[in-house]
C-alpha positions as CSV (number, residue, x, y, z in Angstrom):
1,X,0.0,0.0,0.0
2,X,1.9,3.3,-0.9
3,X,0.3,6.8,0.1
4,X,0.3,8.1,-3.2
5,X,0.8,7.2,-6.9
6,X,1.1,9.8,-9.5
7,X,0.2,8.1,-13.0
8,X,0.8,9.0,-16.6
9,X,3.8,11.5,-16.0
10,X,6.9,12.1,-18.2
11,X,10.3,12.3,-16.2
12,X,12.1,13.0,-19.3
13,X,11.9,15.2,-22.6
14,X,9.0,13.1,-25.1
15,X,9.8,10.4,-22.4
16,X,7.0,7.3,-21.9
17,X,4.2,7.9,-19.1
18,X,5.2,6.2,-15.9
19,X,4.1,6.1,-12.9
20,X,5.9,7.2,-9.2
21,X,5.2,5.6,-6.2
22,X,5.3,7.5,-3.0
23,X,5.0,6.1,0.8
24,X,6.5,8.1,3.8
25,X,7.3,10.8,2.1
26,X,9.8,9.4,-0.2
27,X,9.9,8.3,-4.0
28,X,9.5,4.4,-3.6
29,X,9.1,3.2,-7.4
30,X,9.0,4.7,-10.4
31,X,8.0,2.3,-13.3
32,X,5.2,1.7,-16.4
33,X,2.0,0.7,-15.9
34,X,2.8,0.4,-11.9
35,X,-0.3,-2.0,-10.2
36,X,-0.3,-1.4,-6.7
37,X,-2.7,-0.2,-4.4
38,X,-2.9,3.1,-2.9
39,X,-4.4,5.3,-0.7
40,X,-4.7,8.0,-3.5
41,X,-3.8,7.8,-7.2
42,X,-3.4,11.3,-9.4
43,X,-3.7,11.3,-13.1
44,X,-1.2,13.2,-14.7
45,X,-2.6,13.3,-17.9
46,X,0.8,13.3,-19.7
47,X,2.4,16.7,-17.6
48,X,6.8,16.8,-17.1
49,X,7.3,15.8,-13.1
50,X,10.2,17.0,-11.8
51,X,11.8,18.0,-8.3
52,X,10.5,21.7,-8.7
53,X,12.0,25.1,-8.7
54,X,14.7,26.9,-7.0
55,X,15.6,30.4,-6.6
56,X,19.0,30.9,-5.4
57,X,18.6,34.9,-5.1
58,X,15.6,36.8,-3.8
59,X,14.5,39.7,-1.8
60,X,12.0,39.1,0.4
61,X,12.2,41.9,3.1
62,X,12.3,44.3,-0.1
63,X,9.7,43.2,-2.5
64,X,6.5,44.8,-3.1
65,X,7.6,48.7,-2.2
66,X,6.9,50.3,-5.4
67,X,4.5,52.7,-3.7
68,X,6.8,53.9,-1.4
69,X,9.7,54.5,-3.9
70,X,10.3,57.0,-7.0
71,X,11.9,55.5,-9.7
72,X,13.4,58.5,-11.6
73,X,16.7,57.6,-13.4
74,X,16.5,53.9,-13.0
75,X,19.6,53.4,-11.9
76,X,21.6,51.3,-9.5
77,X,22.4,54.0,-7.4
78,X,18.8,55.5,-7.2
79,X,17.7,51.9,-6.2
80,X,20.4,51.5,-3.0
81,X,19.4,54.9,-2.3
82,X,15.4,54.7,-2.8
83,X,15.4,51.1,-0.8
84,X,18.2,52.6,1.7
85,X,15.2,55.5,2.4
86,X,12.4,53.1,2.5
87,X,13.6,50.7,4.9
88,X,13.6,52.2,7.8
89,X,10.4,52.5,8.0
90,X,9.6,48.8,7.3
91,X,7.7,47.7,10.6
92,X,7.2,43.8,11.4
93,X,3.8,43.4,10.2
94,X,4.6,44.7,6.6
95,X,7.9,42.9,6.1
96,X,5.7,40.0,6.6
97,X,2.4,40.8,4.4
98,X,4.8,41.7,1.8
99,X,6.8,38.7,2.4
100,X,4.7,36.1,2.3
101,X,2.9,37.7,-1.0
102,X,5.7,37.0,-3.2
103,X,6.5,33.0,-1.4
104,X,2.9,32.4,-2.2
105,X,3.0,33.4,-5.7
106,X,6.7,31.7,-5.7
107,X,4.9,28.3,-4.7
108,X,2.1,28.2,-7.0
109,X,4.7,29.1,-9.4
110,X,6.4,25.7,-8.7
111,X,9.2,26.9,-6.5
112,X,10.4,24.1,-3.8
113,X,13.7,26.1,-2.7
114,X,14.7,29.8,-2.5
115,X,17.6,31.5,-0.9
116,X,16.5,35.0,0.6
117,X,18.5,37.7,1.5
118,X,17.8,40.2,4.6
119,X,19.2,43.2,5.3
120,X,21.2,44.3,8.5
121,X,22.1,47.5,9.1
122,X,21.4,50.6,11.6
123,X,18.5,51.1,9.3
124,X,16.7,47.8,9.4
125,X,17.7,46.6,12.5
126,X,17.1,43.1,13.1
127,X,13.6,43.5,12.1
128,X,13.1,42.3,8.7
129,X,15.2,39.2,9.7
130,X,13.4,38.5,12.9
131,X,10.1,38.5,10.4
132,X,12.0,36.4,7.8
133,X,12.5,33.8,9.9
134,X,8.6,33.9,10.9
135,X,8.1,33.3,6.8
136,X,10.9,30.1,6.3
137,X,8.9,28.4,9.4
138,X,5.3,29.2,8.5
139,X,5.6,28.1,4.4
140,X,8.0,25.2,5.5
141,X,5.4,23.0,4.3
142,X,5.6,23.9,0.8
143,X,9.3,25.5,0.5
144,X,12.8,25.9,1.8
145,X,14.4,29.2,3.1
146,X,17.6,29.8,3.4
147,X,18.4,33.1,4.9
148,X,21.3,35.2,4.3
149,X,21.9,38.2,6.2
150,X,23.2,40.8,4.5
151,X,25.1,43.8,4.2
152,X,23.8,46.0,0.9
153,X,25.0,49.5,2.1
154,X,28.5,48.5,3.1
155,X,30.4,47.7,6.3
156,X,33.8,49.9,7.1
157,X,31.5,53.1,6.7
158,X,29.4,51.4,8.9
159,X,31.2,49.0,11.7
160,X,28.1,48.4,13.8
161,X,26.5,46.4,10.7
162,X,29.4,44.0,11.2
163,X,28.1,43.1,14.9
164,X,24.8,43.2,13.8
165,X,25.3,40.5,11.3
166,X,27.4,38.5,13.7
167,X,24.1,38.4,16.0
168,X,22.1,37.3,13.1
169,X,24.3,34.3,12.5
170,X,23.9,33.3,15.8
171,X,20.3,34.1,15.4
172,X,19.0,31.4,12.6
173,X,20.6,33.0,9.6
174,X,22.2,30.2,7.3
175,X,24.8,31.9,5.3
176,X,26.5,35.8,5.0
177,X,26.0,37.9,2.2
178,X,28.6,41.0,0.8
179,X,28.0,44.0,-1.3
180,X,31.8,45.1,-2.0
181,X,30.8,47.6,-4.6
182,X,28.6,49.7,-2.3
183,X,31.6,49.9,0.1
184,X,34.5,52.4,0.0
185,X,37.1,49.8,0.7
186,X,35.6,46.6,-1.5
187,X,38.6,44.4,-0.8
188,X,38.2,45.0,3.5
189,X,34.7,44.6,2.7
190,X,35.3,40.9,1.3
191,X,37.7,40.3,4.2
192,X,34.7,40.9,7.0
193,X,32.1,38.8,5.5
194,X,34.5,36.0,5.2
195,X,35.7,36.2,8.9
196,X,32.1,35.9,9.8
197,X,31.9,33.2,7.4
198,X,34.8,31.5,8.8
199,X,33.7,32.2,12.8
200,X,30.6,31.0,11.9
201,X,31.1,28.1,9.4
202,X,28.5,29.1,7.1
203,X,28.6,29.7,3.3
204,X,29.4,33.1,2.0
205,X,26.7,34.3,-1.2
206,X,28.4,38.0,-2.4
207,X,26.4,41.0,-5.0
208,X,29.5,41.5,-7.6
209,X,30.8,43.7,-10.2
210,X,27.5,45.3,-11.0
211,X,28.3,47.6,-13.7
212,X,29.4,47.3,-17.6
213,X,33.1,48.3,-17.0
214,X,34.8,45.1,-17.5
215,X,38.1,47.2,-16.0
216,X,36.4,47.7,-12.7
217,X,35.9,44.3,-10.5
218,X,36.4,42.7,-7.0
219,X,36.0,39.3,-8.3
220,X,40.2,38.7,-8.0
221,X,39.6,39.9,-4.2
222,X,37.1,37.2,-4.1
223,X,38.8,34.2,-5.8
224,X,41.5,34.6,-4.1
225,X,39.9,35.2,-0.5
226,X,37.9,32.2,-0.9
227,X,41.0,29.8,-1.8
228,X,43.2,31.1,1.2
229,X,40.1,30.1,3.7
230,X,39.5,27.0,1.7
231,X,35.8,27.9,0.8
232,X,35.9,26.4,-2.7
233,X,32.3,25.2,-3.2
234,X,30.4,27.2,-0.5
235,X,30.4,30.7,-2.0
236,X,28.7,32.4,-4.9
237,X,28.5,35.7,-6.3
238,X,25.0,37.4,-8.3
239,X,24.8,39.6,-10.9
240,X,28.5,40.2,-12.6
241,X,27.2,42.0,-15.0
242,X,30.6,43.2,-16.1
243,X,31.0,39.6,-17.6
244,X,28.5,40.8,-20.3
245,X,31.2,43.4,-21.5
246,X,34.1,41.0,-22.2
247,X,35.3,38.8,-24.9
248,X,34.2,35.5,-24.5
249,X,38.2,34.0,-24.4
250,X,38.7,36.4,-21.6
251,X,34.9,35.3,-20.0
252,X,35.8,31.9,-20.5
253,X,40.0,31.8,-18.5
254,X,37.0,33.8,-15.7
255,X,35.1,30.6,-15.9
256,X,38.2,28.3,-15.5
257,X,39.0,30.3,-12.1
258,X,35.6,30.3,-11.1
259,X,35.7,26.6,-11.4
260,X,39.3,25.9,-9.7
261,X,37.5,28.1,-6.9
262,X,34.1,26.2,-6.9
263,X,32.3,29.5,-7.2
264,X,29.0,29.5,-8.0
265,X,27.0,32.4,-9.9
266,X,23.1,33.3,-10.1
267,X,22.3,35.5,-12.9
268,X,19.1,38.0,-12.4
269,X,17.7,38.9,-15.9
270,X,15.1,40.9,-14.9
271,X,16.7,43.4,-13.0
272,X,20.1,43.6,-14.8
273,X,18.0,44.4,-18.0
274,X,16.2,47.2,-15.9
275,X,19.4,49.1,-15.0
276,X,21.9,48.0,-17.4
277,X,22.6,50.6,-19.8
278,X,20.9,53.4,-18.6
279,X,23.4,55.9,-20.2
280,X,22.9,54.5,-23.7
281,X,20.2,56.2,-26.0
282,X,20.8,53.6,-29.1
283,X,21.7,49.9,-28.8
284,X,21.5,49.4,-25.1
285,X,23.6,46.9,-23.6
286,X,21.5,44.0,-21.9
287,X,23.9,43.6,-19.2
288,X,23.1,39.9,-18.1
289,X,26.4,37.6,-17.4
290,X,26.2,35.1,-20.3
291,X,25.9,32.0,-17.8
292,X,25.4,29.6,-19.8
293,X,29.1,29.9,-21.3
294,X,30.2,29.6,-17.5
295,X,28.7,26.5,-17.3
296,X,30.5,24.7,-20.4
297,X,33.7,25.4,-18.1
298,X,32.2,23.7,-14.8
299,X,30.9,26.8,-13.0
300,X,27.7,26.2,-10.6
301,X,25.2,28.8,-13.0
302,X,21.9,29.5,-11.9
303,X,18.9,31.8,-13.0
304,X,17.2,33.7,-10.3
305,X,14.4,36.4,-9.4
306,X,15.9,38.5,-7.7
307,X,14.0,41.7,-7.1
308,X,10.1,42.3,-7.5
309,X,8.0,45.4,-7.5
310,X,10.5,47.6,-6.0
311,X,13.4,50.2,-7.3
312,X,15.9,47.1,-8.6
313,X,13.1,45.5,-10.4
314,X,9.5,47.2,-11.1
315,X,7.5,44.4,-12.4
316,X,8.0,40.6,-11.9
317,X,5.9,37.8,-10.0
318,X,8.0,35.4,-9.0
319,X,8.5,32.8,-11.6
320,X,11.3,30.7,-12.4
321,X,9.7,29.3,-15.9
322,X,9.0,32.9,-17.1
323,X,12.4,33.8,-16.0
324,X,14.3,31.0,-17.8
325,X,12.3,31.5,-20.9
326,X,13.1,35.7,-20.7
327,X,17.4,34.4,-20.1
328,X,17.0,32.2,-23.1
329,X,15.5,34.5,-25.4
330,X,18.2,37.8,-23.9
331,X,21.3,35.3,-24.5
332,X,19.7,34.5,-28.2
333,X,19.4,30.6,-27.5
334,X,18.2,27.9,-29.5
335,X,20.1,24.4,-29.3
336,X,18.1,21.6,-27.5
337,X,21.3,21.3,-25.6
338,X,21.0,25.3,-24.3
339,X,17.6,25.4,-24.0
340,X,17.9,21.9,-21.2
341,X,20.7,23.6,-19.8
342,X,18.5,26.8,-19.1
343,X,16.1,24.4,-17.5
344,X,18.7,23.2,-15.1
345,X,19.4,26.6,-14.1
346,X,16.1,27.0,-12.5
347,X,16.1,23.5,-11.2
348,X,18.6,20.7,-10.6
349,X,22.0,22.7,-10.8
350,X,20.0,25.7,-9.2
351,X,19.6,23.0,-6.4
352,X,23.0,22.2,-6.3
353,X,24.2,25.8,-5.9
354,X,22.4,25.4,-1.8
355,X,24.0,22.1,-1.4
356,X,20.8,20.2,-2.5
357,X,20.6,17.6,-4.5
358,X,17.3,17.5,-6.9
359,X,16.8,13.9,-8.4
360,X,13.4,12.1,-9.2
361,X,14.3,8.6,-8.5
362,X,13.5,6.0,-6.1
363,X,14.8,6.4,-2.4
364,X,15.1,10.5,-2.9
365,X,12.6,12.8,-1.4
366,X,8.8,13.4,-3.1
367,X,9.2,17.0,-3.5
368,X,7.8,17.1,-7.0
369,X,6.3,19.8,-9.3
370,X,4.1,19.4,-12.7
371,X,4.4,21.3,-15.6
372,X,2.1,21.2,-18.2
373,X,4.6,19.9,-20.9
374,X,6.2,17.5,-22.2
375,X,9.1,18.0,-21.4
376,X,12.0,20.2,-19.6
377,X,12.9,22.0,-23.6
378,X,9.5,22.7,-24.1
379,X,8.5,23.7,-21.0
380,X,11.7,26.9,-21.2
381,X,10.7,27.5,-24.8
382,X,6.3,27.6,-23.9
383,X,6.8,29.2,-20.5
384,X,5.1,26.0,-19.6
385,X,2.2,26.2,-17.1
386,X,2.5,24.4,-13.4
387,X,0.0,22.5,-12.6
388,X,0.3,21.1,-9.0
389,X,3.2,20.5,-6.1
390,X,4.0,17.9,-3.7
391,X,6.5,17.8,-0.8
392,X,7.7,15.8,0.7
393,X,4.5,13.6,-0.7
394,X,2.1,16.2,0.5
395,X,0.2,18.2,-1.6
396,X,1.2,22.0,-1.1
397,X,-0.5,23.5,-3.8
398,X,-2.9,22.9,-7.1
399,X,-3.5,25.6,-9.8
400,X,-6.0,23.4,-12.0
401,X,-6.6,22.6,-15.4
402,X,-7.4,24.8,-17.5
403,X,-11.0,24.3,-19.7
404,X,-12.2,26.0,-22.4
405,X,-16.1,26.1,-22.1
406,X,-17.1,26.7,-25.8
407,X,-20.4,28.0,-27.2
408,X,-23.1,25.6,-28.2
């Protein structure tokens, strides 16, 4: 007797229907035509089952602030300044209205995994993270938090944040994250987040080189930070936009030191298209970090959200799919082999950029997600619709068929 048995799924790209078994939580078969008995059988009519989403960069304490914000220049620096403004307002009960909006739309979006960062600063306080945590325990049943406490505004013109963040690491937070370019001394910046890192044992996840001048960059301060503390494969960096300035020989010898360091990096399309380029009036840069190069070299490359509805990114809803199809179509793919990869961006490599490993195959967890496709190419190329999620063999969310109710 098994508590669940999803039939008539694809696991694979035009793959046969088969069924997965599911008892205690966990995937116990996966096979065709599976005859067994259990306590509830779902017809999957044919959808793509796999291990779900996972957003390696968000801003949950942030999101939804548009209406507290101008958005002039569009700019980088009107952003940090805009957000810097707004947050010190930010008050328990709206960190966490705001919060949870964008997680729920995140899970019926097919998201099983997101890493979040919170501010920590004389502005914030511990306030947003204190609410944060509130959020990874209350939606535990249909997604995994990881919080990373933050420094956006700097930390040597600001030396309290420092102790602040050491509190918050001893507080729940999972990881440290830097901002070197919004610091007047980058390189000290990089060397604090990695002694809290080191004190604390936790993985270190830094905003890099955001700007088009491949010239100016702290990545080297990273790299080589990282190797003297022995870090490879618990750090990543976001945005390096700068990448998308550079011939690809000299974006591909990054890559190779990227991979000797085990660095990981998490593109944002949506809001390095919004700022990118703002000084151009004819052929505007796009600014995103071609990642999917990285990845023929071995780097850890993921696709992630982000920013939505405030200064770094006025428009978005959460969705991995929609953001994997807008990367494909900005980096001009069309291979079968790109368009998979792009898929494993928002999924299984995604996944392993958090230490997680995303399989769908018996004895791994029944976290599973389907997508109205047939398969993982199609599903990037459609912006394939998600139907329903499990975890851990539970049912966390259902979005329905879709019927089209004709005239007679």
């Amino acid at each position: 007797m098994f508590d669940l048995v999803l039939r008539n799924v694809r696991i694979e790209e035009d793959g046969v229907f088969v069924d997965v078994a599911i008892r205690d939580g966990w995937i116990a078969a996966i096979e065709r035509g599976f005859r067994c008995e259990a306590i509830e059988n779902v017809d999957g009519q044919g959808a793509f089952a796999f291990g779900g989403f996972v957003d390696t960069h968000i801003h949950l304490d942030k999101a939804c602030i548009l209406d507290r914000c101008a958005i002039c220049e569009g700019t980088l620096a009107e952003a940090v300044q805009e957000t810097a403004r707004a947050k010190a307002s930010f008050e328990a009960d709206d960190v966490y209205a705001r919060a949870a909006r964008v997680v729920e739309k995140a899970i019926l979006h097919g998201t099983v995994r997101m890493r979040t960062f919170v501010e920590v600063d004389p502005r914030a306080g511990l306030r947003s993270f204190e609410v944060i945590k509130r959020i990874k325990a209350d939606y535990a049943f249909a997604v995994d938090i990881e919080i990373c406490a933050f420094a956006q505004d700097g930390l040597t013109n600001e030396p309290e944040t420092f102790d602040m963040l050491d509190i918050a690491l001893s507080s729940g937070a999972d990881l440290i994250g830097g901002c070197p370019y919004t610091d007047p001394d980058p390189a000290r910046h990089v060397d604090m987040i990695f002694a809290l890192a080191v004190k604390h044992g936790v993985p270190v996840d830094f905003h890099l080189d955001f700007s088009l001048d491949p010239d100016r960059t702290d990545l080297p301060a990273v790299i080589a930070t990282t190797l003297r503390h022995g870090w490879q494969g618990r750090v990543a960096i976001g945005h390096a936009t700068n990448l998308s300035a550079m011939p690809q020989a000299q974006v591909l010898c990054i890559a190779d030191e990227l991979a000797k360091a085990g660095i990981a990096l998490s593109v944002l399309p949506a809001t390095d298209l919004f700022l990118a380029g703002r000084g151009h009036d004819r052929l505007v840069p796009r600014g995103v970090a071609p990642a999917h190069l990285l990845a023929t070299r071995g780097v850890v490359t993921s696709i992630a959200t982000n920013n939505v509805l405030n200064p770094f990114t006025p428009y978005g809803d959460a969705s991995l799919m929609r953001m994997a199809n807008l990367y494909a179509n900005v980096s001009q793919l069309a291979r079968d082999e790109d368009i998979a990869l792009v898929f494993n961006m928002v999924s299984e490599t995604a996944a392993r950029q958090l230490g997680a490993v995303e399989r769908l195959q018996p004895g791994c967890e029944a976290t599973i997600v389907l997508l109205d496709s047939s398969g993982p190419r199609a599903a990037v190329r459609e912006i394939a619709r998600v139907i329903a999620g499990w975890k851990n063999g539970r049912k966390s969310f259902d979005n329905g068929r879709p019927r089209l109710h004709r005239a007679r």
